[in-house]
N, C-alpha and C positions, 0 to 999 in steps of 0.2 A: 504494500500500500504506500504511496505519498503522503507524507504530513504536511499540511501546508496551514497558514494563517494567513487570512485576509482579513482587511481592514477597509470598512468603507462609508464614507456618512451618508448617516441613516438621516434621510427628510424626516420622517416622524421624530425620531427620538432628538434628533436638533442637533447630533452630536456622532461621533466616529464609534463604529459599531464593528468590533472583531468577530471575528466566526473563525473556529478551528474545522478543519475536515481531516478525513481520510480519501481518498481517491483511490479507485484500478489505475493501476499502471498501465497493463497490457490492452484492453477494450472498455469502451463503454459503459458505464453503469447499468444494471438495468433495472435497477431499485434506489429508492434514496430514504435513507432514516435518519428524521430530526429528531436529535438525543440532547434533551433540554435537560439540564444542570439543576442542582440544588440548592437550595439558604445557603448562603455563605461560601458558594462556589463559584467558579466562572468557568468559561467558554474553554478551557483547555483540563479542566478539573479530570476529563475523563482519561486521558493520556495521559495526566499525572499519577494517576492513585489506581489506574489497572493496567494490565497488561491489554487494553483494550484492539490496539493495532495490531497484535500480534494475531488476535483473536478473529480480526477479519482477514488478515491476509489471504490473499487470491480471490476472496471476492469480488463478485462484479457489483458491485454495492459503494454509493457514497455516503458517508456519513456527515452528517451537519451537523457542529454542534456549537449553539450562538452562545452568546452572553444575557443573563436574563437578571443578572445584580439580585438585588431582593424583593424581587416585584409581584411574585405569587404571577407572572405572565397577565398581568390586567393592566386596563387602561386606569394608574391609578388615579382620587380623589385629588390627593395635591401629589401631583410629582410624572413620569414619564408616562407616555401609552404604549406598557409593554402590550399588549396583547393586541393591539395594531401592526405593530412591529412585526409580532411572531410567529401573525394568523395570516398577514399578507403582502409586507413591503420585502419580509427576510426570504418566504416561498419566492417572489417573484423573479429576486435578483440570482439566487441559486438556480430556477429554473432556467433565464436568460444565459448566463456567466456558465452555468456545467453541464448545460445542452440538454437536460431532464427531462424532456417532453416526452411521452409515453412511457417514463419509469414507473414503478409500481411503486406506491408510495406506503412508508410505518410511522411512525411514530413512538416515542420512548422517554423517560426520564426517569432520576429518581429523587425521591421523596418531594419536594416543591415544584419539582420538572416533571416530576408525577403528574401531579396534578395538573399542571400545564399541558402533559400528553392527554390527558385526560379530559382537560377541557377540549382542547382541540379537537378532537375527533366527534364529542358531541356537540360541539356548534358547528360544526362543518361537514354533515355528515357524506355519507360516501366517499370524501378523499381516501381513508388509510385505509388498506387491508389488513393490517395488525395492528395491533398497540400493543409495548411492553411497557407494563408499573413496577419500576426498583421500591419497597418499601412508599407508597405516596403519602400524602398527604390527602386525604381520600373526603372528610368531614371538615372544610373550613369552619363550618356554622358552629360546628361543637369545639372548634379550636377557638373561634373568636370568644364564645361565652366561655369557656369552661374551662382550658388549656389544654395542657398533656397532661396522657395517662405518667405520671412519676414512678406508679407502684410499677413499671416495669423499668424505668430508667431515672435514676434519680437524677441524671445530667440531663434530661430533656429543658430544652429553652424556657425560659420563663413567656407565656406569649407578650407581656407590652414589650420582648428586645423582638417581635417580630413588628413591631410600626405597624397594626395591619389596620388601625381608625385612618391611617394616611393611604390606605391602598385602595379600601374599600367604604370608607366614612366612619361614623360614630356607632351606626346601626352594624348588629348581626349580618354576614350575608348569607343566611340563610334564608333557601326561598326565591333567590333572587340567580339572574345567569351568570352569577359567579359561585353557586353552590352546585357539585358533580351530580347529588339526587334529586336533585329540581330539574339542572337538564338532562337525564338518566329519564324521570316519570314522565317528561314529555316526547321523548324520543320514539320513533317507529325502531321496532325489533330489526325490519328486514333492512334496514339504512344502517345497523349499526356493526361494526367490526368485528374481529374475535379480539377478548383482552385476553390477555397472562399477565400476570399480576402473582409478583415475587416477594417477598418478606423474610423480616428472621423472625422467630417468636415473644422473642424479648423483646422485640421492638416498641417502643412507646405510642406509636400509630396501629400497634395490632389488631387493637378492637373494632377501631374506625375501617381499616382493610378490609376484616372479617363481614363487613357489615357490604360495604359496596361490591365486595364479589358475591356477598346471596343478593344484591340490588338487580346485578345483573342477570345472574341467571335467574331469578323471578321475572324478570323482564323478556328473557326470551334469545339474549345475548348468546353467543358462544363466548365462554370464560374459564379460564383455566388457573388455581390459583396454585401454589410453589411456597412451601413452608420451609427453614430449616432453624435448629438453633442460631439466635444471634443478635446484636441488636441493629442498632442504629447506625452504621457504620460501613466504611471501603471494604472493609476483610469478610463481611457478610456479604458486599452484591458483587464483590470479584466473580463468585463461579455464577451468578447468577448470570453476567455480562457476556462470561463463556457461552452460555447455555442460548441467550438471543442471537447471539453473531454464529452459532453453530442451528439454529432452525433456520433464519434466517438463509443461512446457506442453502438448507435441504430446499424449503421454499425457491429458491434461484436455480435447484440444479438444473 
């Protein structure tokens, strides 16, 4: 694969917007997966903390992986319009710039980028053919009121260091189209994806997980969800990471 970083100003966000990828070397892509980052990561987080390129090696597969700061992917209340950004100005220049037109398109993130993969594919439905969830962030609405589960990780964030009155207002978003079971309950079955949706157990979003993989398959979704000991952490979705770029592949052969 090619590692490569670009950098380019972004009209929406008002300011220069990096993106790391992977690229085939030898032909074409014929899939492209936007692998959105987590709280307190950025746009190279994933090449840093896994062996992720090794992982797709020889794939005909690009990988997009933007900068999404700490924006939970929304246009937020006071501050940037991630989810403008990441739903249509970031597809367009990727599709232009790496020649994507009739690639088959996934989508991916973990924990915050979770969520983000997870919005995206229910407001836009039909684009992806897959979605992979690292650990997501699955119930904003119960994160705004209530925070984290601690009794599984006592290091879980406190929510006021997640700013999220600045992302999404003063109000709950729960309910609203920045909550995944609000547009999960509105969503047509046959328009929606297949999820995988990965976790460790220990995880401090376990519950919330648990809850939006029976969301889905009550809904009619193909979903498949992926346990193992662990928490919140790179050494939990390493093999996890294996495990997408190694379906992914079967999917491409």
């Amino acid at each position: 694969m090619a590692l490569a970083t670009v950098t380019f100003l972004s009209q929406c966000l008002r300011r220069p917007a990096p993106v790391t990828l992977l690229l085939p070397e030898d032909a074409a892509p014929k899939a492209v997966l936007y692998l959105l980052p987590g709280y307190s990561d950025g746009h190279d987080s994933f090449v840093r903390n896994s062996a992720l390129e090794r992982y797709c090696a020889g794939l005909p597969l690009a990988v997009v992986m933007p900068e999404g700061q700490n924006s939970f992917y929304t246009d937020a209340v006071h501050g940037l319009p991630w989810w403008t950004y990441i739903s249509r100005e970031l597809p367009e220049k990727m599709s232009q710039w790496l020649r994507l037109e009739g690639c088959r398109q996934y989508v991916g993130g973990v924990s915050m980028g979770g969520y983000g993969a997870a919005k995206l594919a229910l407001r836009q439905p039909g684009r992806f053919e897959g979605v992979f969830l690292l650990s997501p962030v699955a119930d904003i609405g119960a994160i705004a009121e209530q925070g984290f589960d601690k009794t599984k990780d006592p290091f879980a964030p406190p929510p006021e260091d997640l700013h999220l009155a600045d992302i999404f207002g003063p109000g709950s978003p729960r309910g609203t189209q920045e909550d995944l079971f609000t547009l999960l309950a509105a969503a047509r079955p046959e328009t929606l994806p297949f999820f995988r949706i990965y976790t460790g157990t220990e995880d401090f979003l376990y519950g919330d997980i648990l809850r939006l993989a029976r969301a889905l398959e009550e809904k009619g979704a193909g979903c498949a969800l992926e346990t193992t000991p662990g928490l919140h952490r790179w050494a939990t979705w390493e093999p996890f990471l294996a495990d997408v770029a190694a379906r992914l592949g079967a999917h491409l052969a």
